[in-house]
Wavefront OBJ file of the C-alpha trace (Angstrom):
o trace
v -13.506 22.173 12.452
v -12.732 18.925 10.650
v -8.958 17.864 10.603
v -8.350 19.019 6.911
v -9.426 22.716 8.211
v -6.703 22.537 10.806
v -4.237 21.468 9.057
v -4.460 24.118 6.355
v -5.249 26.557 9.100
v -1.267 25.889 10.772
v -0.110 26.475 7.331
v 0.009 22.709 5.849
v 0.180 22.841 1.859
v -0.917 19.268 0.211
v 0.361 18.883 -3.456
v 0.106 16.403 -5.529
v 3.070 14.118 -5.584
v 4.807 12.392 -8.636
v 5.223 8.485 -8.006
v 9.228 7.449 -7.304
v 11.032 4.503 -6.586
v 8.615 3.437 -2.879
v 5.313 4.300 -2.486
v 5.616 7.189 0.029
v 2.402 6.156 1.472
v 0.192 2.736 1.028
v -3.610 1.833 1.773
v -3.627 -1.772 2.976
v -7.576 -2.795 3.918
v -8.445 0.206 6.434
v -4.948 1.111 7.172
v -2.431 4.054 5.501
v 1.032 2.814 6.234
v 3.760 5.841 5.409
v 7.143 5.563 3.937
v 9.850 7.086 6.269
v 10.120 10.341 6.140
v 12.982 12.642 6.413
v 13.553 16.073 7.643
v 15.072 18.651 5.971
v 18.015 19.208 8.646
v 20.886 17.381 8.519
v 23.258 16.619 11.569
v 23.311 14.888 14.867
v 21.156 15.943 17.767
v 23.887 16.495 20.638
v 26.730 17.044 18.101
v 25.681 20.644 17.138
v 22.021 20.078 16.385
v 19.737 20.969 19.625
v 16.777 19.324 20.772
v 14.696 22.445 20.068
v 16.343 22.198 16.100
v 15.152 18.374 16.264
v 11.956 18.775 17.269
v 11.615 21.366 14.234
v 12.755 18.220 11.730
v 10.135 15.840 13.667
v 7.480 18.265 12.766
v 8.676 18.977 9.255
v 8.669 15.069 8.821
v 5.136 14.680 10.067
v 4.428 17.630 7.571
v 5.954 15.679 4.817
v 3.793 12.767 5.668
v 0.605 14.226 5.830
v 0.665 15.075 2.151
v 1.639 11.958 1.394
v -1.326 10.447 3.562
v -3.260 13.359 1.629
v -2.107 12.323 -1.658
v -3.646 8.658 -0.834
v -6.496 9.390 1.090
v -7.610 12.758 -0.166
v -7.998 14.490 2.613
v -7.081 13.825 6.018
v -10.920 13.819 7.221
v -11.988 10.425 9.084
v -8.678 9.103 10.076
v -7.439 7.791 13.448
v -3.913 8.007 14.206
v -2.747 4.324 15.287
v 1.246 4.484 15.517
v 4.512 6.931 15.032
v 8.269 5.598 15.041
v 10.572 8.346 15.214
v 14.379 7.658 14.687
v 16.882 10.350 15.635
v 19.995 10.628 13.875
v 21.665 10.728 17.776
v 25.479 11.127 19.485
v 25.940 8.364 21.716
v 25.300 10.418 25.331
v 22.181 12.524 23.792
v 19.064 10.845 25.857
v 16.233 13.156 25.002
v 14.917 11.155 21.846
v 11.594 11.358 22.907
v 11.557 15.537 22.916
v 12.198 15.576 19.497
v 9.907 13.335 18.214
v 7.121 15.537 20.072
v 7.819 17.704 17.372
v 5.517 14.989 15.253
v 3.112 14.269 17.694
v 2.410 17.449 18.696
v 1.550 18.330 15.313
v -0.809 15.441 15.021
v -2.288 16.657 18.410
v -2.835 19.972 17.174
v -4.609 18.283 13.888
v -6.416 15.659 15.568
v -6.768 16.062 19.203
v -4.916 14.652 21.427
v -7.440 12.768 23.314
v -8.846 11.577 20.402
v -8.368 10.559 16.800
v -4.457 11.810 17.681
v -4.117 10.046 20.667
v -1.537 7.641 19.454
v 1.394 4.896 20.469
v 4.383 5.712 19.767
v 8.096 4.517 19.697
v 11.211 7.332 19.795
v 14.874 5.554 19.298
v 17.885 7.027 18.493
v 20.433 6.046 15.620
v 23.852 5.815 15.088
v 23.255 7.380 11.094
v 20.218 8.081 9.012
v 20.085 8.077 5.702
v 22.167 11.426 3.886
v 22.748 12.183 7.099
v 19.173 13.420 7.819
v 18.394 14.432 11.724
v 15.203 12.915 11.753
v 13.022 10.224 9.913
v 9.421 9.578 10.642
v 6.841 7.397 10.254
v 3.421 6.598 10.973
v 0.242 4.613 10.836
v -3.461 5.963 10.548
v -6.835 4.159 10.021
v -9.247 5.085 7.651
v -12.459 5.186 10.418
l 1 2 3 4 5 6 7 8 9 10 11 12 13 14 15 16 17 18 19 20 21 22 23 24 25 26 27 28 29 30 31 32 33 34 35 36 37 38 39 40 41 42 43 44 45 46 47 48 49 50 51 52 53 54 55 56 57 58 59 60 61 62 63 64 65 66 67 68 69 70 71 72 73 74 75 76 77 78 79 80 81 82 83 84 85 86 87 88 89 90 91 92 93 94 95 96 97 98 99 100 101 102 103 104 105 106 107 108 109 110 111 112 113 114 115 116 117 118 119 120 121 122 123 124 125 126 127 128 129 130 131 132 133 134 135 136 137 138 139 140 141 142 143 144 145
C-alpha cells in the first residue's frame, strides 16, 4: 500500500487549497518546506489543556500539512520525511513537549513507516504564546525521492 492509500485509509481528506497571504507549502529543488501549521485547539498544555488533548492538535496539524504537501506535490507518493519542529503553546512547569508532538509523528509513522521513509529528526520546544492562542503549531520537511 503506497503512502497516499494510507493516508486516505485513516481518514485524511486532501482538497484543493485557495492561495493566501504565505505559501502554506513550497518546493525548493527536491525539498517541500511547510508553512507552520496550527491546530484547531486553543489553550495551554498544563493550564487546562492535557497532554492527551495536545497530542490530538499535533496530529490535526500534521493533518493540515499533508494537504498542503498534497496540494504541491500531488500526492504524497515518493516522499521521505527529513524534519518536524513542533512548538507547544506550554505553562512554564509543563515538561512533556515531546508527548505531544508524537501526536505528528506518529501520524507520519502510521503513513510512512517508521523505519523508513517516516523515520525522521525532529525538534519539540515549548512556547510561552502561539499565535491566536493556538496549542500547537507544526512544521515539517519532506524530500521528493
Amino acid at each position: 500500500m503506497t503512502p497516499q492509500q494510507r493516508a486516505e485509509d485513516l481518514g485524511l481528506v486532501f482538497e484543493k487549497q485557495t492561495p493566501g497571504y504565505l505559501n502554506l507549502c513550497i518546493r525548493s529543488g527536491n525539498q517541500l518546506l511547510s508553512s507552520g501549521h496550527v491546530s484547531t485547539l486553543k489553550g495551554k498544555l498544563g493550564a487546562g489543556v492535557t497532554t492527551e488533548e495536545g497530542y490530538g492538535a499535533a496530529r490535526d496539524c500534521m493533518a493540515k500539512i499533508l494537504n498542503s504537501v498534497w496540494n504541491t506535490h500531488g500526492t504524497l507518493d515518493g516522499l521521505k520525511v527529513i524534519k518536524v519542529l513542533g512548538c507547544v503553546n506550554s505553562a512554564p512547569e509543563f515538561i512533556e513537549q515531546h508527548l505531544v508532538i508524537n501526536g505528528a509523528s506518529d501520524l507520519l509513522h502510521e503513513i510512512f513507516g517508521k523505519t523508513g521513509d517516516g523515520f525522521h529528526a525532529r525538534s519539540a520546544l515549548g512556547f510561552a504564546s502561539l499565535p491566536t492562542g493556538v496549542a500547537v503549531e507544526v512544521e515539517a520537511i519532506f524530500e521528493i525521492l
